[in-house]
C-alpha positions as CSV (number, residue, x, y, z in Angstrom):
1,X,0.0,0.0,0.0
2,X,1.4,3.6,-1.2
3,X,-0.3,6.5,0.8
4,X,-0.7,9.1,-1.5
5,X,-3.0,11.4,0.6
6,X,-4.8,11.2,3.7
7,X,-7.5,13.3,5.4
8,X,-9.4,13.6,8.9
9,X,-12.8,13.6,7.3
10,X,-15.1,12.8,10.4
11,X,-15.1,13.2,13.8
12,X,-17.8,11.6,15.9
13,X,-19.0,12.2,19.3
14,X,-21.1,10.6,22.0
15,X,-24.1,12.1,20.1
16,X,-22.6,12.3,16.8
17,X,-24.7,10.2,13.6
18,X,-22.4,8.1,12.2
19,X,-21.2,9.0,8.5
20,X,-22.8,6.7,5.5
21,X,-19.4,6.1,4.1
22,X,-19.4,4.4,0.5
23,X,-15.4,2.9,1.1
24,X,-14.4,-0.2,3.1
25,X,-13.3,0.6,6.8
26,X,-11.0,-0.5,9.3
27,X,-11.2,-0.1,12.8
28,X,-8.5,0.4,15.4
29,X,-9.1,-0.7,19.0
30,X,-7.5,-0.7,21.9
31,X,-6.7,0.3,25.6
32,X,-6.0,3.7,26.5
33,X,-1.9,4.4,26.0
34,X,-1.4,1.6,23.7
35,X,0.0,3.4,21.0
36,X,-2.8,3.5,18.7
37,X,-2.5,6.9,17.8
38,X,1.1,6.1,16.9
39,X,0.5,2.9,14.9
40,X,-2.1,5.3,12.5
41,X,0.4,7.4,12.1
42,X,3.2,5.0,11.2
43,X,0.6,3.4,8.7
44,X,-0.5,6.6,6.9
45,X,3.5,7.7,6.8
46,X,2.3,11.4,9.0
47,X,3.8,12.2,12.2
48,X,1.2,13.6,13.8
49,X,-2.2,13.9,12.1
50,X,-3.6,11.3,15.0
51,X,-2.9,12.8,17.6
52,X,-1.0,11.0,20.4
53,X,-0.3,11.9,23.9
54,X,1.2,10.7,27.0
55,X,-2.0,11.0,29.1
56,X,-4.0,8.3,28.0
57,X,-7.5,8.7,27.0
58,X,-7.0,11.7,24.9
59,X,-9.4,10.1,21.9
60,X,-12.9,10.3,22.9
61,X,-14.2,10.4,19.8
62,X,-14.6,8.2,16.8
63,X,-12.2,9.3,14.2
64,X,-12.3,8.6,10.6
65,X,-9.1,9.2,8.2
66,X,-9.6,8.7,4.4
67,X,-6.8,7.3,3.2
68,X,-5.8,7.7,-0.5
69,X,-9.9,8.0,-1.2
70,X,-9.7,4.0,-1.2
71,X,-10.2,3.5,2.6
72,X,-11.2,4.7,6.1
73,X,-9.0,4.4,9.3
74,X,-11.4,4.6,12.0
75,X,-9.6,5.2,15.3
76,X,-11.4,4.2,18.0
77,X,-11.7,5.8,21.7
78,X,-9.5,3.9,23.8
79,X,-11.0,1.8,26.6
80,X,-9.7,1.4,30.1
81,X,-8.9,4.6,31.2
82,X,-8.7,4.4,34.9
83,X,-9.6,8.1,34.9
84,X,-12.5,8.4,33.4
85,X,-15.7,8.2,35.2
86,X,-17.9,5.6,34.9
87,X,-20.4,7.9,33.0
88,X,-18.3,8.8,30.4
89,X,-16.6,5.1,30.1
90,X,-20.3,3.7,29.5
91,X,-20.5,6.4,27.0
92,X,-17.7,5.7,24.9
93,X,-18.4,2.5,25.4
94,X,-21.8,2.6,24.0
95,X,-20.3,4.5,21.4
96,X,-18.2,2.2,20.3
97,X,-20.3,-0.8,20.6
98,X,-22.9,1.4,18.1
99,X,-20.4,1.9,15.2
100,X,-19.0,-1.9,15.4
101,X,-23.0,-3.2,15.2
102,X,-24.0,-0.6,12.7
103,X,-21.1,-0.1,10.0
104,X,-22.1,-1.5,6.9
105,X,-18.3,-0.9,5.8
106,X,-16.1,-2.3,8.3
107,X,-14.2,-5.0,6.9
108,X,-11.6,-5.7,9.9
109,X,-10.7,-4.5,13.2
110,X,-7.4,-4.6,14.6
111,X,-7.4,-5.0,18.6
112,X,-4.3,-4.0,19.7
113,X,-1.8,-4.8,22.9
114,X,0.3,-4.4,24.1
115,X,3.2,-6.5,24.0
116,X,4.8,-6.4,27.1
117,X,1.9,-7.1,29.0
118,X,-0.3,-9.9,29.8
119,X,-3.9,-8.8,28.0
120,X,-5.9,-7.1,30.6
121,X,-9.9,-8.2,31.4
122,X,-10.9,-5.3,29.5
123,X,-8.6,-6.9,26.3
124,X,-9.9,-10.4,26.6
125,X,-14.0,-9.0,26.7
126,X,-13.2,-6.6,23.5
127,X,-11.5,-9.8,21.9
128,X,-14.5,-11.9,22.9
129,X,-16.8,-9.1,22.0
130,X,-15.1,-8.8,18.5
131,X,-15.4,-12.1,18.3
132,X,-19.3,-12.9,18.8
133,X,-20.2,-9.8,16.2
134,X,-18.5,-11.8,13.6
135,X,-15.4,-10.8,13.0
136,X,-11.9,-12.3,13.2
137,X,-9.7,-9.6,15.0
138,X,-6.3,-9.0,13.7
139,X,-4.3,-8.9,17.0
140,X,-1.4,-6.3,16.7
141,X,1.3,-6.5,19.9
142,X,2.7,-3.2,20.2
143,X,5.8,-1.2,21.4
144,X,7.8,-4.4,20.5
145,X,11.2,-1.8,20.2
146,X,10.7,-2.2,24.1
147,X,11.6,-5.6,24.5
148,X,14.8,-8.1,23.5
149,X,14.4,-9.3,20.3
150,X,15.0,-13.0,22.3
151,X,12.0,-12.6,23.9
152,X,9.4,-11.5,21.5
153,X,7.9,-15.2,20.5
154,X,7.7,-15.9,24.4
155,X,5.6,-12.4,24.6
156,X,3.5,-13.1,21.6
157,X,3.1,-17.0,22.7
158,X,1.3,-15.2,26.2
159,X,-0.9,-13.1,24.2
160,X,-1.8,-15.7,22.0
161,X,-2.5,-18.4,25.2
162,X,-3.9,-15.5,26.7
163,X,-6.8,-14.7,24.4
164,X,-6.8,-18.6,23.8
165,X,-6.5,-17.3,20.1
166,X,-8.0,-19.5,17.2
167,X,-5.4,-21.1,15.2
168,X,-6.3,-18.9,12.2
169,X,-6.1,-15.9,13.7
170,X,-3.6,-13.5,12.7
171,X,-0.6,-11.6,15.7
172,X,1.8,-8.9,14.6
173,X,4.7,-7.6,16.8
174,X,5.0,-4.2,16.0
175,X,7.2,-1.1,16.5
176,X,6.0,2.5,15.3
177,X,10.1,3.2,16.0
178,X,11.7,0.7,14.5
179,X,8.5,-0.1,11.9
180,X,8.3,-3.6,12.3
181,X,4.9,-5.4,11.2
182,X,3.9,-2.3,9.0
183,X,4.8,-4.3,5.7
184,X,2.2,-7.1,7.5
185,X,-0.6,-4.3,8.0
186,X,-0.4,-3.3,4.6
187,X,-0.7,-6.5,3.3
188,X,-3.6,-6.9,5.3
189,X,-5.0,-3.5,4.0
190,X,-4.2,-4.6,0.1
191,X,-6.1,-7.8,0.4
192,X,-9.3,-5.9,1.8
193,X,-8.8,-3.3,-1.2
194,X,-8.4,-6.2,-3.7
195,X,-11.8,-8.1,-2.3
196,X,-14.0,-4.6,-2.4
């Protein structure tokens, strides 16, 4: 995948309608600080049109990038955030749960983790969740610049017995540093393109 051009089309709040897009979409998820925001950014080759931040739960909003007018980047509000109340979590939560059900575009999420940690309760109910709408999540272990190269099959082997992941389903150590496993995404991204 070349990006050519990219733009911030929509932004969607709690009480937002969501957009009646025509192109395929793909939907980022994740907890709060996971590096989504940086991951988008590695993918669409921009440093900082999502924006990231080192106080987590900086998305609240549903955020749609139109990349190359071929395909959407929806980044999703992170979930997690200790911070948050429990109003506003249920909100966003909600939120989220709305544009996963009513997109008639999405073609694939990608849940990501990180990949120094062992995936939280709130990771294994958004896998599971994922799961039971019909769709195989692609699993992306981030920050993987932040570990020894010896140890990243015993960090992805955790997630993986973790999430007690199917045998099909697809894990990607990646890196927005180093860019490791952004050759993999794209792939993924050119094989929804071709299908559409």
């Amino acid at each position: 995948m070349v990006i050519k051009n990219v733009n911030l089309e929509t932004v969607c709040g709690i009480s937002s309608k969501l957009p009646e897009n025509l192109l395929p979409e793909v939907a980022f998820a994740g907890k709060s600080n996971v590096g989504k925001s940086s991951l988008i950014n590695s993918l669409m080759n921009r440093k900082a049109l999502a924006r990231t931040s080192s106080q987590p739960g900086k998305t609240q909003t549903i955020n749609f990038y139109n990349v190359n007018n071929e395909i959407y980047f929806v980044d999703l509000p992170g979930y997690g955030y200790a911070k948050a109340n429990e109003n506003v979590k249920a909100q966003w939560g909600k939120m989220v749960e709305r544009y996963l059900r009513k997109s008639e575009k999405l073609q694939k999420i990608f849940l990501l983790l990180d990949i120094r940690h062992v995936p939280s309760e709130n990771d294994r109910m958004m896998y599971d969740w994922i799961l039971r709408n019909g769709y195989e999540p692609v699993i992306i272990a981030t920050k993987a610049d932040k570990i020894k190269r010896s140890q990243l099959q015993k960090q992805l082997k955790m997630i993986g017995d973790s999430l007690r992941l199917r045998k099909s389903a697809e894990l990607i150590a990646f890196s927005a540093q180093t860019r490791q496993g952004r050759d993999e995404i794209y792939a993924i991204l050119d094989k929804i393109l071709e299908c559409v």
